[in-house]
C-alpha positions in Angstrom: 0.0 0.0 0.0 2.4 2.5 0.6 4.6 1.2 -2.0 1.7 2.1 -4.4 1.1 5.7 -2.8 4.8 6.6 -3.3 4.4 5.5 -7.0 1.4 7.3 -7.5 3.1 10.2 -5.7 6.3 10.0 -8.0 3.5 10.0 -11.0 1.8 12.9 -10.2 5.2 15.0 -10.2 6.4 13.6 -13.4 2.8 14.1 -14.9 3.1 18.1 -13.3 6.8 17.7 -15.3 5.7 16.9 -18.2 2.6 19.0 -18.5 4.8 22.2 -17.1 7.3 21.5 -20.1 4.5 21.1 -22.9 2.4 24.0 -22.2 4.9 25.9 -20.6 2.7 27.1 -17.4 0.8 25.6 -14.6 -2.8 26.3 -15.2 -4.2 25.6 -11.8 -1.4 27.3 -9.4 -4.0 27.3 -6.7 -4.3 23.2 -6.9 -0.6 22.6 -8.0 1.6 24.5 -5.8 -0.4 23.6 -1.8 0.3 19.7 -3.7 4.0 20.5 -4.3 4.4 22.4 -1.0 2.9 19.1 0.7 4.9 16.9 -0.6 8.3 18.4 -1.0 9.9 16.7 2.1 9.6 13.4 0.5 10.0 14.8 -3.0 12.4 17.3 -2.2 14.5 17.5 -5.5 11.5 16.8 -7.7 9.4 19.5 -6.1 12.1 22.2 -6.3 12.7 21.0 -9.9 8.8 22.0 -10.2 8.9 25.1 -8.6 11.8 26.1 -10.5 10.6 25.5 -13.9 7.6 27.7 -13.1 9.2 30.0 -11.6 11.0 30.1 -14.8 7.7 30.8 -16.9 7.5 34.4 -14.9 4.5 34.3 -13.1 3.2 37.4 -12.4 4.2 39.0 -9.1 0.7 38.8 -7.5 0.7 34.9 -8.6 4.1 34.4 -6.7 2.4 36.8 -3.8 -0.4 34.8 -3.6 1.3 31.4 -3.3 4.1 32.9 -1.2 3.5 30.4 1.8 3.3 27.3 -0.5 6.4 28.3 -2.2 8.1 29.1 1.5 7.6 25.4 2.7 9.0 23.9 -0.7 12.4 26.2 -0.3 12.4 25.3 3.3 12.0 21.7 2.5 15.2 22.0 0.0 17.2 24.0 2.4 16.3 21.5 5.1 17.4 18.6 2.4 21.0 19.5 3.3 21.6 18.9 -0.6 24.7 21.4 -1.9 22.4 21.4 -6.1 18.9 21.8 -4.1 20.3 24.6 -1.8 21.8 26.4 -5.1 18.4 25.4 -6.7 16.8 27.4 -3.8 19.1 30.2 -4.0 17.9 30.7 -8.0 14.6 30.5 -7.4 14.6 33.2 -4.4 16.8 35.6 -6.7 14.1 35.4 -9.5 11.3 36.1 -6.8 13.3 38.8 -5.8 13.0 40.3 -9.4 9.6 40.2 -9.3 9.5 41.8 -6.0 8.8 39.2 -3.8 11.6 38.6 -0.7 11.6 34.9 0.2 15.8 35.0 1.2 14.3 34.5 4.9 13.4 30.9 3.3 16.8 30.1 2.5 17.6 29.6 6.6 17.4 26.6 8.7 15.8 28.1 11.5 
């Protein structure tokens, strides 16, 4: 059983991949990112692949604003990861947030 939840998990992302490099965007932010957010500690390096590549696709600012707590607990979980590529990962995504005008850099502690 959860052999078969982890799978379907591991789907899911791939699926959010896949669809994120076809179309280019996420069209339900408000569904995708809580998902991401929840599962990035068991997915860390998958999840902060996601939110990278959208991140990528420059949302607008009040997009990032309104997801700013989901977004928080995914770089959090990669910071926590202890990972040197998820940590620089992190780092990218929090300087393009920062362009937008959005300060996350208080996600990039430990504490």
């Amino acid at each position: 059983m959860v052999r078969s939840r982890q799978a379907r998990r591991r789907w899911e992302l791939q699926q959010l991949i896949t669809a994120l490099s076809l179309a280019g965007r996420i069209e339900s932010e408000h569904e995708a990112l809580p998902r991401l957010a929840a599962l990035a500690p068991a997915h860390t390096s998958t999840c902060m692949t996601i939110l990278e590549a959208w991140v990528r696709t420059s949302p607008h600012p009040w997009t990032l604003q309104q997801h700013e707590e989901s977004i928080r607990a995914i770089l959090k979980a990669g910071i926590a990861s202890g990972d040197a590529a998820t940590a620089e990962t992190a780092t990218a995504i929090v300087s393009r947030c920062i362009t937008a005008g959005i300060d996350l850099r208080d996600a990039l502690t430990t504490s």
